[in-house]
N, C-alpha and C positions, 0 to 999 in steps of 0.2 A: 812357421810362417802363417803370417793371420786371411783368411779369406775374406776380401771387404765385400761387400752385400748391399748393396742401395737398399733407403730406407722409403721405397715407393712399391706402390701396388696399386691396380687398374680402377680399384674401389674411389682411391684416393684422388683420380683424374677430372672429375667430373669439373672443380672448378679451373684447370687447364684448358678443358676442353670449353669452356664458355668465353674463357683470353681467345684462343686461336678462330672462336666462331665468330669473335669481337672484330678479330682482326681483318676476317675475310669481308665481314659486314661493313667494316670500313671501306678495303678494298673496293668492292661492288658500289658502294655507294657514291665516292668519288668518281667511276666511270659514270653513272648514272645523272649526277650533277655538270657532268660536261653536258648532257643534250636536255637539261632540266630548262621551261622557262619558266620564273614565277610570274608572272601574269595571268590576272584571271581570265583573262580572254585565250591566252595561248595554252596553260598549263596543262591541260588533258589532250590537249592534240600533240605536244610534247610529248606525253608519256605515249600516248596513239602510234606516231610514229618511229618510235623503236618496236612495236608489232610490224608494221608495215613496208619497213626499210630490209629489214633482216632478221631474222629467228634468234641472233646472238644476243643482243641487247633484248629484247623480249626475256631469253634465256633468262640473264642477267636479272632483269629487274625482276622477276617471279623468283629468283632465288635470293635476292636481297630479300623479300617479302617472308620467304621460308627460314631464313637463316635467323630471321625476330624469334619465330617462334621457337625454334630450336634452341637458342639462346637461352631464350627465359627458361627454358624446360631444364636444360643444366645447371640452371643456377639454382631449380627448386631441389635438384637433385644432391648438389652441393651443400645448401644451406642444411638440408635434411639429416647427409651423413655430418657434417659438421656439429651438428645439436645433438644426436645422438652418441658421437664420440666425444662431447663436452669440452669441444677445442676451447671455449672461452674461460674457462677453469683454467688457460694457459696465459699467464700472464706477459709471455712472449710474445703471445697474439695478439696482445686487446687491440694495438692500434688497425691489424690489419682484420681483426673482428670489427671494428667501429666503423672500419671504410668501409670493407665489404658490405654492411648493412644499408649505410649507404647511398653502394653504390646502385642501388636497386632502382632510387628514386631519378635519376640524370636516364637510365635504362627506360626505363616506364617510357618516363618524357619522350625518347626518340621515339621510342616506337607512336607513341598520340601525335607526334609532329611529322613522325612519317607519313601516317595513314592518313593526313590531312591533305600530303603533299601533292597527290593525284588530281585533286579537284574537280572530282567527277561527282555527282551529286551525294553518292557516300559520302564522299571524303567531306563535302560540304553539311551532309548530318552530322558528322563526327563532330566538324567544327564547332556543330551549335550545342551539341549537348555536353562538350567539357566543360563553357561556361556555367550552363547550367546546371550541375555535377557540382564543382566550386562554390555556385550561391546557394548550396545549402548549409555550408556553413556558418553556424551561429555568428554575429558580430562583423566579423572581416567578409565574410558570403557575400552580399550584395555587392560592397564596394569592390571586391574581387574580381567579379562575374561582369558590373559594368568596366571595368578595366582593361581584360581581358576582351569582351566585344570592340569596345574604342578604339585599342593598340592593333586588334587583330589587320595584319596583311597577308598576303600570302608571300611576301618576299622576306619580312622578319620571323614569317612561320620558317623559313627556309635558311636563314642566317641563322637562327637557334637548331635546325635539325643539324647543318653539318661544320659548322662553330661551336656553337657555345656550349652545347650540349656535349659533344666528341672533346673538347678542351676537359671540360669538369669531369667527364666520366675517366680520358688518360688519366687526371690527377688524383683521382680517386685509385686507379689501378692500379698506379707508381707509388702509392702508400699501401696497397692491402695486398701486391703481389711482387712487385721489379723490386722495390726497397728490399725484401726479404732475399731476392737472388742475387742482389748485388751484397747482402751481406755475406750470404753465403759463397760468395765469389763463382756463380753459378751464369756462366753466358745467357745473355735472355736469347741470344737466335738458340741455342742447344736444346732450354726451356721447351722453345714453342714447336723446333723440329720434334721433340720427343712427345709432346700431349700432341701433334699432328698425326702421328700414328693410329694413337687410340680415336684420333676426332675423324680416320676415314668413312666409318661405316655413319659418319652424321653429315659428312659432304654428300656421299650418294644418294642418302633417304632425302635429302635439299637439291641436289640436280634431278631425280626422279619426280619428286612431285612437282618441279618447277617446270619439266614437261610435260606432266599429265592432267596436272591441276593449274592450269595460267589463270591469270588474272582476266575476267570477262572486259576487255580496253578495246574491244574491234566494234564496238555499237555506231551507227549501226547495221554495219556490214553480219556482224554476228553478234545475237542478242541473246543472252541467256535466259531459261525460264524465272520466274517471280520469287518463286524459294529456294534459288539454286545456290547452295554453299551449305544446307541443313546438315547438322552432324557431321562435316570437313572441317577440322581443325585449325585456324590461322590466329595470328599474332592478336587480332582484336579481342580475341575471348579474353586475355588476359585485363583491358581495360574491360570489357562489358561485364565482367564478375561485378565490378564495383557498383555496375551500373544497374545490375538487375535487382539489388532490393528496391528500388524506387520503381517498379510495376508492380513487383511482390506486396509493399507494404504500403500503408499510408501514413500521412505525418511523420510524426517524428522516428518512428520507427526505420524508416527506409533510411537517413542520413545516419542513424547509428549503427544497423549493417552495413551500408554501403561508403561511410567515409572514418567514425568514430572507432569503431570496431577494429577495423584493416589498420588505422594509423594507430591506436595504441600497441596492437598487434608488434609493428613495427619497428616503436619506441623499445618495447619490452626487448624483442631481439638483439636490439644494437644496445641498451645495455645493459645485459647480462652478463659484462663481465664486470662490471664496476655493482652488479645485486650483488655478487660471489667473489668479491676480494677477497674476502676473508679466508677461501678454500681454493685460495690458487693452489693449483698442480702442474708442475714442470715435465713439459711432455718432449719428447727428442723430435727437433726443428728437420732433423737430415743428416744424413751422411753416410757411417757407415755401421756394420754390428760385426762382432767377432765369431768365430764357425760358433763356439761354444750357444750364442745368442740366436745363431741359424737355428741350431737344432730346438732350441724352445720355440720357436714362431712354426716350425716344420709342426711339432706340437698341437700349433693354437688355431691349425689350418680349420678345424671343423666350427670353431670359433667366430673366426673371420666370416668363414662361408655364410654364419647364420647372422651376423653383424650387416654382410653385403643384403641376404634376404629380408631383414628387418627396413633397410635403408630404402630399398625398393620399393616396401611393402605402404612404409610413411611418403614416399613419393607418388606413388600410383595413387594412393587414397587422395591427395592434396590435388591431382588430374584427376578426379576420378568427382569429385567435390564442383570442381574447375569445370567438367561435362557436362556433370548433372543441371548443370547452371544457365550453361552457356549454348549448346548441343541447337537446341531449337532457331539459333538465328542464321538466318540466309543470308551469310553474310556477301554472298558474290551474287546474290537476285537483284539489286538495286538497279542495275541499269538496263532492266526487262521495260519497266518502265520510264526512266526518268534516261532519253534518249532521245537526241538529235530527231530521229524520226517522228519522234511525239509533240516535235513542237520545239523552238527556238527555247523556249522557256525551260523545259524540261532536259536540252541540253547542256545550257551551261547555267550552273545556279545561280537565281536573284541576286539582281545586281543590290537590291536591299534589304539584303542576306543582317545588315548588323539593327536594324530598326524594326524593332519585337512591335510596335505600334502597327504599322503594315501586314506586320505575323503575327498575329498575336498568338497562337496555335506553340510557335519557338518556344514561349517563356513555361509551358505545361512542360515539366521534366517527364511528368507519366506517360503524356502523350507521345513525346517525341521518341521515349526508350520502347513503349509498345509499339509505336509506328517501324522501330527498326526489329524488334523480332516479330511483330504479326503485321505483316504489312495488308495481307487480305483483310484486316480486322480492321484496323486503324487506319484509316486515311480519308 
């Protein structure tokens, strides 16, 4: 009698466990869009009172916030052991190698369409500096950047956070991950009950810091200090990487750290399986192994271990890159200043937030990225 053996290991969970982070992030978000208004007049006193109503929705919307980051954190963790186990060498995978790459980009967007969605004077710098982020692109830049300011609302900011953006990224998912369990005749609730297992100890470290670390939204009843968030990890670093060669560098330097670089980066990733056609290797999709095959993997246990330690080690470095970078911005000190009690004005952002003529101050990329990490410095 043969003894069947799944062909899964805890190593292998990480991009499971970013479906099921996916899925919770949806979950929370749709509660959070019942008491959302886009209005710029209303939109932060919205999010204000889920603090003030009750601690559950507070809860909720701080762990929406934690669940971004944890997200992307799987995904670097995933992509990581993925390239060092040469999955795209598997020509079984490329389609769901090519969406997974991807799906990176629909990911990103929420999270920049999230962090806009608060509309507190943060959320309102964010606003300005993706356009301008964008117009440093050679040719397409400017016409881009004036695009993106004209179109900008805060209502079709909010129609693309939990529309458009949630449709593309499902359909992305449904080619790089469901197509594969429905071929494999594999229930997708079985799927997600099983990476829910390994994704507990990523709920807790997301309901922990979503009570220890909330979002500073009670101003200004309770006003944070000026560089409160330094060195506290949140979903923005992952945009603000791109953002910090443009105080690093000047000219043309800064757009080719901060946007050429990342996106060829990008391109290479996704497709690397179509550079290496030529050295496809067929790797086993799932299922089962026979004892005889147990006992070789029982074997290759010290193997494995040093495969998990390598995975870790390419992971942490790529965080570790990600801090060095990022570490320095206060990202929850913004509303020390720029609060209701400082002035109507300082409350809710310039109503002529889109006319750089008025600001001129907006159209300086330099400015506006050093005004958000040194704001004692800049302003």
């Amino acid at each position: 009698m043969k003894v069947q053996i799944e062909l899964y290991h805890w190593r292998h969970y990480f991009g499971g466990v970013a479906v099921v982070l996916l899925v919770a992030q949806f979950s929370t978000g749709i509660f959070l869009g019942l008491f959302y208004q886009p209005d710029l007049q209303q939109a932060y006193a919205s999010v204000q009172g889920l603090y003030r109503d009750g601690s559950v929705g507070a809860w909720i919307r701080d762990g929406h916030r934690w669940l971004a980051f944890f997200i992307f954190a799987a995904i670097v963790v995933h992509v990581a052991r993925s390239l060092l186990r040469k999955d795209f060498l598997n020509y079984l995978r490329k389609r769901s190698w090519l969406t997974g790459g991807l799906l990176m980009l629909p990911i990103l967007a929420l999270m920049v369409t999230g962090f806009i969605l608060p509309w507190e004077w943060r959320a309102y710098w964010f606003m300005e500096m993706v356009p301008n982020y964008l117009g440093s692109i050679p040719l397409v830049g400017p016409a881009l950047k004036a695009f993106l300011i004209d179109a900008f609302t805060l209502s079709r900011n909010f129609i693309a956070h939990v529309v458009i953006l949630p449709v593309v990224a499902y359909i992305l998912i449904d080619f790089h991950i469901l197509a594969m369990l429905r071929r494999r005749k594999t229930p997708i609730g079985k799927y997600l009950a099983k990476h829910a297992m390994i994704t507990i100890p990523f709920f807790i470290a997301v309901a922990a810091l979503a009570v220890t670390i909330p979002m500073p939204t009670e101003d200004p009843d309770v006003i944070p200090m000026p560089l409160e968030g330094a060195n506290i990890p949140t979903a923005e670093w992952y945009f603000l990487f791109l953002l910090r060669p443009f105080l690093d560098f000047e000219k043309a330097v800064a757009p080719f750290f901060g946007i050429y670089l990342p996106l060829a980066l990008l391109v290479v990733l996704i497709v690397l399986p179509y550079l290496f056609k030529g050295r496809n290797k067929v790797r086993p999709e799932g299922g089962s192994l026979s004892r005889s095959m147990a006992r070789l993997m029982k074997k290759k246990m010290v193997g494995a271990a040093v495969s998990v330690l390598v995975v870790f080690f390419v992971a942490g470095a790529a965080f570790g890159v990600l801090y060095a970078e990022t570490h320095e911005s206060p990202t929850l000190g913004c509303n020390s200043c720029h609060n209701i009690s400082m002035g109507v004005r300082m409350g809710i952002p310039p109503k002529a937030f889109k006319d750089r003529k008025i600001i001129p101050l907006v159209d300086d990329n330099r400015w506006m990225v050093e005004h958000w990490f040194y704001p004692q410095v800049a302003w």
